[in-house]
C-alpha positions as CSV (number, residue, x, y, z in Angstrom):
1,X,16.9,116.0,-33.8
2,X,14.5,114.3,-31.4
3,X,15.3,111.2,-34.0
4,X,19.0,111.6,-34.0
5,X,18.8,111.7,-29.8
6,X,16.9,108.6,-29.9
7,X,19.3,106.6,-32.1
8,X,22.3,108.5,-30.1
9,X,21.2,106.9,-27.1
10,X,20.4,103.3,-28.2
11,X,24.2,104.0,-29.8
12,X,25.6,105.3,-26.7
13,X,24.0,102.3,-24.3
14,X,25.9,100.1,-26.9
15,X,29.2,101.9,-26.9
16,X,29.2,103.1,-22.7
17,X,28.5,98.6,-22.3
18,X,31.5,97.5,-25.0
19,X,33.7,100.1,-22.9
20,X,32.9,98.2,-19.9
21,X,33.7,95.0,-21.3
22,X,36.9,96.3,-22.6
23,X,37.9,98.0,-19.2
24,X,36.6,94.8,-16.8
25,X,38.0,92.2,-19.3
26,X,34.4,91.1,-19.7
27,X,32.1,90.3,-23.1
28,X,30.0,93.1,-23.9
29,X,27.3,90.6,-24.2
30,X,27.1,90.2,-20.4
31,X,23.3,91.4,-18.9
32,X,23.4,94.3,-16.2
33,X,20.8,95.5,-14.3
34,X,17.7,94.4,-12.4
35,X,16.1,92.0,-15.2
36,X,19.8,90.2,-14.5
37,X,19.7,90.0,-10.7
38,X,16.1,89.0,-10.8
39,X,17.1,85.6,-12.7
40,X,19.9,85.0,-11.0
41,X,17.9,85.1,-7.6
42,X,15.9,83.0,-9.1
43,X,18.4,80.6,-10.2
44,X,20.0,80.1,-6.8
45,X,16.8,79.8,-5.5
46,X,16.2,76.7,-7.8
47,X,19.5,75.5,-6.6
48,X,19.3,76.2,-3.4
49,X,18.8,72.6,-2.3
50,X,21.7,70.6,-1.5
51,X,21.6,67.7,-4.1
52,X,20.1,68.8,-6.8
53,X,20.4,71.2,-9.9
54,X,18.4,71.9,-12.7
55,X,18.2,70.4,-16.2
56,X,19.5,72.6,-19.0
57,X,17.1,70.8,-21.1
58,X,13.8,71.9,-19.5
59,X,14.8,73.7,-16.9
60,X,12.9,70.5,-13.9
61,X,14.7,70.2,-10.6
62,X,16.6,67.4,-10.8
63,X,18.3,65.1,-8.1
64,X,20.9,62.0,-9.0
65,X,20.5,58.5,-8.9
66,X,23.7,57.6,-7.3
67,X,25.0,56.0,-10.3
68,X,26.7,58.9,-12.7
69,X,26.3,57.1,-15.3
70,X,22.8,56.1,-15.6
71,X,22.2,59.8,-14.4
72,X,23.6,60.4,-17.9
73,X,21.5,58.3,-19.8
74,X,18.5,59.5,-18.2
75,X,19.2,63.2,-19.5
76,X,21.0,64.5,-16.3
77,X,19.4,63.0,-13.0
78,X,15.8,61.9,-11.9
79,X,13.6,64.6,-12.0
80,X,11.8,65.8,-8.8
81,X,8.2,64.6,-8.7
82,X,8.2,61.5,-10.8
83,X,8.7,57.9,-10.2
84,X,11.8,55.6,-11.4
85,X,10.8,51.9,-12.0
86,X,13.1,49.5,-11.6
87,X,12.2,46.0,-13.4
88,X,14.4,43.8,-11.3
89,X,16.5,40.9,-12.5
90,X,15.5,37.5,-11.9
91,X,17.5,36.5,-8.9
92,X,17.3,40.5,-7.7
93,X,21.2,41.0,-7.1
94,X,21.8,43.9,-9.1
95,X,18.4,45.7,-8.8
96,X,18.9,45.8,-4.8
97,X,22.0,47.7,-5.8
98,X,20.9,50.4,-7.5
99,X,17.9,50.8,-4.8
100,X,20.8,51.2,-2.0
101,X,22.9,53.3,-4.6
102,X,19.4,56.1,-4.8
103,X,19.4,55.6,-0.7
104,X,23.2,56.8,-0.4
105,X,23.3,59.4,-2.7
106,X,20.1,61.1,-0.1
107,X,21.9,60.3,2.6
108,X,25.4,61.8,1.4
109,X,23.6,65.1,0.4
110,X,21.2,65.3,3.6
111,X,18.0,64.4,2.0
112,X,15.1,63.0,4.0
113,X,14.8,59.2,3.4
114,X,11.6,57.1,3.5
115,X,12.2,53.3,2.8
116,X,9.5,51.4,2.6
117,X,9.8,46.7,1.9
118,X,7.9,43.9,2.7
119,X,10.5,41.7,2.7
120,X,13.6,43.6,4.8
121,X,13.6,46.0,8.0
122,X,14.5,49.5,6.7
123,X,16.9,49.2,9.2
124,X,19.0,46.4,7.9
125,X,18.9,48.5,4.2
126,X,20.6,51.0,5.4
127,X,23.1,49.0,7.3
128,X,24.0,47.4,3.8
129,X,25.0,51.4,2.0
130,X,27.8,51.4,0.1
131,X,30.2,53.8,1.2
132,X,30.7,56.8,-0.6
133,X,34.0,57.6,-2.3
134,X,34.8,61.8,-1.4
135,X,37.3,64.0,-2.4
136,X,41.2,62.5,-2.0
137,X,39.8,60.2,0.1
138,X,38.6,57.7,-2.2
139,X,40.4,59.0,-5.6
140,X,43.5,55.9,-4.6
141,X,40.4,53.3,-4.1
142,X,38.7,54.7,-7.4
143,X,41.9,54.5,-9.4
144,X,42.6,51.2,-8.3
145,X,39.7,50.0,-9.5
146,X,39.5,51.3,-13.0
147,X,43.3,51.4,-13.3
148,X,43.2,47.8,-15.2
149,X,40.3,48.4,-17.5
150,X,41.6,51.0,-18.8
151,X,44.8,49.3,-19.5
152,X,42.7,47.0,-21.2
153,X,41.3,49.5,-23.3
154,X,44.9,50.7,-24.4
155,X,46.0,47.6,-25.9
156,X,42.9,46.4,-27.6
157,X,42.4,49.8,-29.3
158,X,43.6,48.9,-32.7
159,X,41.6,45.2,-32.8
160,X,38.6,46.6,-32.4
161,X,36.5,47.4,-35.1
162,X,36.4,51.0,-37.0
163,X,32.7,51.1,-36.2
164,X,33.4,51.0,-32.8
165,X,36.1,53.4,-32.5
166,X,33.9,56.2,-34.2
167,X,31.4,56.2,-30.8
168,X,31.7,58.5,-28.5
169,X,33.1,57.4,-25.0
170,X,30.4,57.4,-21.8
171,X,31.4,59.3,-19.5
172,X,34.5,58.0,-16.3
173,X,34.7,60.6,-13.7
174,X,36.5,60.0,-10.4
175,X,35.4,60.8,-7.0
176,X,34.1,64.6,-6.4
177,X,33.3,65.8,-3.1
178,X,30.3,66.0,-1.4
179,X,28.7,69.1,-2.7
180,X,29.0,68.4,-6.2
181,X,25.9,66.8,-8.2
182,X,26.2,63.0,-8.2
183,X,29.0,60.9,-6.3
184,X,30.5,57.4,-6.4
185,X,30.5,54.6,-4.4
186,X,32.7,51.2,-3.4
187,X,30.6,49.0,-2.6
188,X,33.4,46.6,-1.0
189,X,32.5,49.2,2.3
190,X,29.7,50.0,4.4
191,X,28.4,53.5,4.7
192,X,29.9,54.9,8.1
193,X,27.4,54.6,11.2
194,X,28.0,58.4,11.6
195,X,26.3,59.2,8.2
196,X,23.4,57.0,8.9
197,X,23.0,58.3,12.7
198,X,22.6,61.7,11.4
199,X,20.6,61.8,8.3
200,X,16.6,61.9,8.6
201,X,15.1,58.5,8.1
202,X,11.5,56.8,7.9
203,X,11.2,53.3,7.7
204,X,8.0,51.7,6.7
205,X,7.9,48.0,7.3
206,X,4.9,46.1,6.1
207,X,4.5,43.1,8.6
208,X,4.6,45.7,11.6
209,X,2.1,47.7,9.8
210,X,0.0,45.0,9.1
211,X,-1.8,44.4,12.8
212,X,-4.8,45.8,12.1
213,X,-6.9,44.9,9.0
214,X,-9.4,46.9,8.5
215,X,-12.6,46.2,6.3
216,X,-11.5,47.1,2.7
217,X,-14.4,47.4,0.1
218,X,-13.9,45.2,-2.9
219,X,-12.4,46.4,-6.0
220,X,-10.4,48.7,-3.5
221,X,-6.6,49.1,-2.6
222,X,-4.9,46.0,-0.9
223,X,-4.5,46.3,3.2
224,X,-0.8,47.2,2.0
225,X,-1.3,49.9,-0.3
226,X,-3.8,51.5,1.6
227,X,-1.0,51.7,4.7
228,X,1.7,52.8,2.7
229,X,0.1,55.6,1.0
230,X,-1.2,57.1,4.0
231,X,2.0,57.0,5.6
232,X,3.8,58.6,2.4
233,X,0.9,60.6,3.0
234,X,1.5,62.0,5.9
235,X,5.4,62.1,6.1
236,X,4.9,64.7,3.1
237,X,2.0,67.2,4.5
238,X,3.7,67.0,8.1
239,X,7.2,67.8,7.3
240,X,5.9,70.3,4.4
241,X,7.4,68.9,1.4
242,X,4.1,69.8,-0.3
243,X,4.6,73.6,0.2
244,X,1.1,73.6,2.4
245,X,3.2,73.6,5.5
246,X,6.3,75.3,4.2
247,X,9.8,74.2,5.3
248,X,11.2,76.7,8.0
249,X,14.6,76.0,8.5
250,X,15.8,74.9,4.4
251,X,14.3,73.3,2.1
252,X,14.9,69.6,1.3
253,X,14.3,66.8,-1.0
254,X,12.3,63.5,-0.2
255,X,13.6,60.4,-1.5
256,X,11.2,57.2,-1.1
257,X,12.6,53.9,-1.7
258,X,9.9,51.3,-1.9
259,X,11.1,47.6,-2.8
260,X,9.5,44.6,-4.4
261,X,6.3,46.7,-5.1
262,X,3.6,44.1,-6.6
263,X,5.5,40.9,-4.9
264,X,3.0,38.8,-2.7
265,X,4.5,40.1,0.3
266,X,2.5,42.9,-0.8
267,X,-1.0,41.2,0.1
268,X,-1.0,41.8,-4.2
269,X,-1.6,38.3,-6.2
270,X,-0.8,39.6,-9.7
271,X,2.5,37.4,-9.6
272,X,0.3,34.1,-8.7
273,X,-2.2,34.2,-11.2
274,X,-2.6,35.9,-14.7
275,X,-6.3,36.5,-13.7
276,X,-6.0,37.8,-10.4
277,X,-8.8,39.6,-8.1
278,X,-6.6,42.8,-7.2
279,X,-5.7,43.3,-10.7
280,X,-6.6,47.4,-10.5
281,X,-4.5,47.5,-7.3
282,X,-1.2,48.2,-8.2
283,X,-2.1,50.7,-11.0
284,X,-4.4,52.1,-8.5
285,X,-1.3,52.7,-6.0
286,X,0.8,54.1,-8.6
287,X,-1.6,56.6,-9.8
288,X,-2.6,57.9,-6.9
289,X,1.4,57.8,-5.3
290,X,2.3,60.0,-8.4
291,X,-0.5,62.3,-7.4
292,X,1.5,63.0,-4.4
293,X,4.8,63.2,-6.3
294,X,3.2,66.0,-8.6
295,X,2.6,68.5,-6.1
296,X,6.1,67.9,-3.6
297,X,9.6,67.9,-3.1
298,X,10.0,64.1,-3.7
299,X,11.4,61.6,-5.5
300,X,10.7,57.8,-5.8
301,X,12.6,54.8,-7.0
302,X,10.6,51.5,-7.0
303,X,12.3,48.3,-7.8
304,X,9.3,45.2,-9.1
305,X,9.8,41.7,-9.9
306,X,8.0,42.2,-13.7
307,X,9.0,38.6,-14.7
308,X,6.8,37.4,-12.4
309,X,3.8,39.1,-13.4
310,X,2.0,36.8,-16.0
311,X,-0.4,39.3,-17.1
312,X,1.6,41.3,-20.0
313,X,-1.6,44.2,-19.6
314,X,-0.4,44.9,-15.9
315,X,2.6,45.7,-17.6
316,X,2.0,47.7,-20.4
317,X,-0.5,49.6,-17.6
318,X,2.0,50.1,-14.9
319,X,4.9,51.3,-17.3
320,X,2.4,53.7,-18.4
321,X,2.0,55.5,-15.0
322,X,5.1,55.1,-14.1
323,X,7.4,58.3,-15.7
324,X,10.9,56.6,-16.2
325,X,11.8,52.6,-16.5
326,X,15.3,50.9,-16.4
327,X,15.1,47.3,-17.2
328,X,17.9,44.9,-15.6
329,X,18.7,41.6,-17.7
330,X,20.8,39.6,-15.5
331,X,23.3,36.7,-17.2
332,X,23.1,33.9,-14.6
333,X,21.5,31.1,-15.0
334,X,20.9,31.8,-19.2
335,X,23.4,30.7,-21.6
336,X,25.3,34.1,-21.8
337,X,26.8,33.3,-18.9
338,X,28.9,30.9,-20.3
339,X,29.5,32.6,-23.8
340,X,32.5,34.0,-24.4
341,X,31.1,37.3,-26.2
342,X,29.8,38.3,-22.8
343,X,32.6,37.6,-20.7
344,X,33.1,40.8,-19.7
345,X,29.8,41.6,-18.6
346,X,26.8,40.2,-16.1
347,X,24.5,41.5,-17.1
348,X,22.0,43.9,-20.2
349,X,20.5,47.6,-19.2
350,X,17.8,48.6,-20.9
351,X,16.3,52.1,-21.3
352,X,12.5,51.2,-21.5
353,X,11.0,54.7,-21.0
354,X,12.0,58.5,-20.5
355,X,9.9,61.2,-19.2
356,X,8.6,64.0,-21.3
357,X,8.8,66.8,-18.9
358,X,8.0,70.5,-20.2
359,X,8.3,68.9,-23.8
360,X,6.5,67.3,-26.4
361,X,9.4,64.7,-26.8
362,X,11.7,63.2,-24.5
363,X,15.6,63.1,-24.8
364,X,16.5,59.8,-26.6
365,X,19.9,58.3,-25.8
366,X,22.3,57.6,-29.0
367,X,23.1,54.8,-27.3
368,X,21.1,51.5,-27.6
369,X,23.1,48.3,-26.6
370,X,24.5,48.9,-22.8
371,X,25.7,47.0,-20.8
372,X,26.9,46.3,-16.8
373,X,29.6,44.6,-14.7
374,X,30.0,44.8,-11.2
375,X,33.9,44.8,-10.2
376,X,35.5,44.8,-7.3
377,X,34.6,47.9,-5.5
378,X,32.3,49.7,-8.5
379,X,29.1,49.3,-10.7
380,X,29.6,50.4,-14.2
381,X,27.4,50.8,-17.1
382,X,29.4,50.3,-20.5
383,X,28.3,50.1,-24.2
384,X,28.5,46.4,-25.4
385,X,31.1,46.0,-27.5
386,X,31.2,42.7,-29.0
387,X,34.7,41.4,-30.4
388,X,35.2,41.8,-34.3
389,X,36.8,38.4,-34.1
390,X,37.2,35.3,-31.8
391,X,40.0,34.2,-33.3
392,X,42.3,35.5,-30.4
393,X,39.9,34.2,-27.3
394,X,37.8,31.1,-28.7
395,X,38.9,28.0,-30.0
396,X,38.1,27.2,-33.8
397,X,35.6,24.2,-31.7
398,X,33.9,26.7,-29.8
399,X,33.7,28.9,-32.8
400,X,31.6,25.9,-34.6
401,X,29.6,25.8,-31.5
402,X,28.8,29.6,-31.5
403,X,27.8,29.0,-35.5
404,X,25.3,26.3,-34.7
405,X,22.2,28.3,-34.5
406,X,22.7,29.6,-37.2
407,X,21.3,26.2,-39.0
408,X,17.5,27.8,-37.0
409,X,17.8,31.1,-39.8
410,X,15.3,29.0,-41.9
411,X,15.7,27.2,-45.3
412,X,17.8,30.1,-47.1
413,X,20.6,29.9,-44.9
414,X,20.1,27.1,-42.8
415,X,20.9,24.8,-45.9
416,X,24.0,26.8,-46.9
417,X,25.0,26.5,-43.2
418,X,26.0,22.9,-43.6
419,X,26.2,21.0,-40.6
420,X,28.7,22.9,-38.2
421,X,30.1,25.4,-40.6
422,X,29.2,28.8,-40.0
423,X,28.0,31.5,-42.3
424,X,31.0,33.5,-43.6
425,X,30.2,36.9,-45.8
């Protein structure tokens, strides 16, 4: 009997939660009780933060990039406490947009902002947002803008190639409102003065820091390192972002913005030479900067001129300390510029690293070749899709001219190339 109770009561508990269901129009599967309550206090408390929302991958805190899109191909958003590198393009057009981009979106969702350069006033950065595109407001300018690509899309869709259609599509959102997770931007407009005025700034810049030079040791930090990481330093114990001092009104989200990291500007002379003195310094920084990131509430984008650096080591060393890199390949000034298979475009995106973040592996994109354009009001990130044919935009000249390096292939096929003729299989 005292079995048959026992199974009665699991049986009854089963049958008394399907009646629920039934009467409240809800699954039966639904969890009641305190275990239920406690997670979901504990999931708004992980959301509590205006901004931010966490990954459904491994469950880290994550805040957006500004840019939809690339928050996509980075599994969600830029997870709090790690450091984005941004390996800028060689005339740094595009890689000073997605560092105003990362500024905006903290500024739209009230984070605290700390912009740190050696070559602008924070102050002139932020004068230079793009404005952000919310609810109805924006959803004419946004429509506007993709209104004629995706025209374009409709009447190309049978040319292009079988291969092509079977890829999935990235994602095209329109404007969302303020509270929702990632927003867009027209950069044709300037973020409103009100915005600015009433968001939490700290501006850090290096030629007004650098009055005093004090007696650094050798094989230490440069004078401009040493500056900026006491001043992250101290924004972060002071204001409690490192739970030491906690947070008494809400808590909030750090963002720090730190531009041309490793230029000269820098006091650093890894760009001049490929066996500089201060070689250790910039590693140096960024270890010890994502010590701090570890243990707060912040984020960090850093944009660096990597084509300068001569020493391919440095490289390798600081994309290993840094936790996720975007590479920018810019078309002007190279000979894509002028080719008509990237006419479209301006420039490559490349995907160098992703964190591995509660894991043993890291979430690996399915897409490889990407590609973006900067239209009128929007910056876009697209897969590069190359035309099955030229017959219906190049000449059958140009088409000679787009075969002729094919005669470089080597002896194989550069003798069956024959002069001008291309390769046809």
């Amino acid at each position: 009997m005292a079995a048959v109770a026992t199974c009665g009561t699991g049986v009854g508990k089963t049958g008394s939660m399907v009646m629920a269901g039934s009467k409240n129009n809800v699954t039966g599967f639904q969890r009641r009780g305190p275990r239920a309550s406690g997670s979901d206090s504990s999931y708004s408390r992980l959301v509590s933060i205006a901004g931010t929302r966490p990954s459904v991958r491994n469950g880290q805190l994550l805040v957006s990039t500004g840019l939809p899109a690339l928050d996509q191909l980075l599994g969600g958003g830029l997870a709090v406490g790690t450091v984005l590198l941004i390996e800028e393009d060689k005339y740094n057009i595009y890689s000073s947009l997605l560092f105003k981009y990362f500024l905006a979106e903290g500024i739209v969702n009230g984070h605290t902002l700390l912009v740190a350069s050696a070559k602008e006033d924070p102050a002139d950065i932020l004068q230079e947002l793009p404005a952000p595109l919310l609810d109805d407001n924006g959803k004419k300018d946004f429509d506007e803008d993709v209104c004629n690509h995706k025209t374009s899309e409709s009447n190309i869709k049978m040319k292009i190639a079988w291969r092509y259609q079977l890829l999935p599509k990235m994602e095209q959102a329109g404007p969302v409102s303020s509270s929702r997770f990632g927003h867009y931007y027209d950069v044709s407009k300037k973020m409103p003065q009100e915005l600015i005025e009433a968001s939490k700034v700290h501006g850090f810049f290096f030629p007004e820091k650098s009055s005093s030079t004090p007696n650094i040791e050798p094989c230490s930090l440069t004078h401009g390192y040493i500056k900026l990481l006491q001043f992250i330093q101290n924004i972060i114990y002071e204001e409690g972002f490192d739970g030491s001092n906690p947070q008494k009104k809400q808590k909030n989200i750090l963002r720090i913005g730190i531009q041309n990291l490793g230029s000269p500007l820098w006091g650093d002379d890894i760009c001049c030479t490929e066996n500089c003195d201060n070689s250790h310094s910039l590693t140096k920084f960024l270890y010890v900067l994502r010590g701090l990131l570890r243990t707060s509430l912040s984020a960090c984008v850093i944009t660096m001129p990597t084509h300068l650096i001569q020493n391919k080591a440095i490289i390798a060393r600081v994309t290993n300390l840094s936790d996720t890199v975007v590479g920018l390949e810019s078309f002007i000034g190279s000979e894509r510029e002028t080719n008509p298979l990237y006419k479209d475009y301006h420039g490559l995106i490349h995907i160098r690293q992703i964190p591995r973040l509660n894991n043993l592996i890291y979430d690996v994109s399915d897409v490889k070749d990407l590609a973006f354009k900067l239209k009128r009001k929007l910056f876009t990130i697209e897969r590069l899709h190359l035309p099955p044919d030229l017959s219906d935009t190049v000449s059958r000249s140009s088409k000679q001219d787009l075969a002729e390096p094919s005669k470089l292939l080597g002896p194989g096929c550069g003798a069956m190339a024959g002069g001008k003729k291309h390769l046809d299989f």
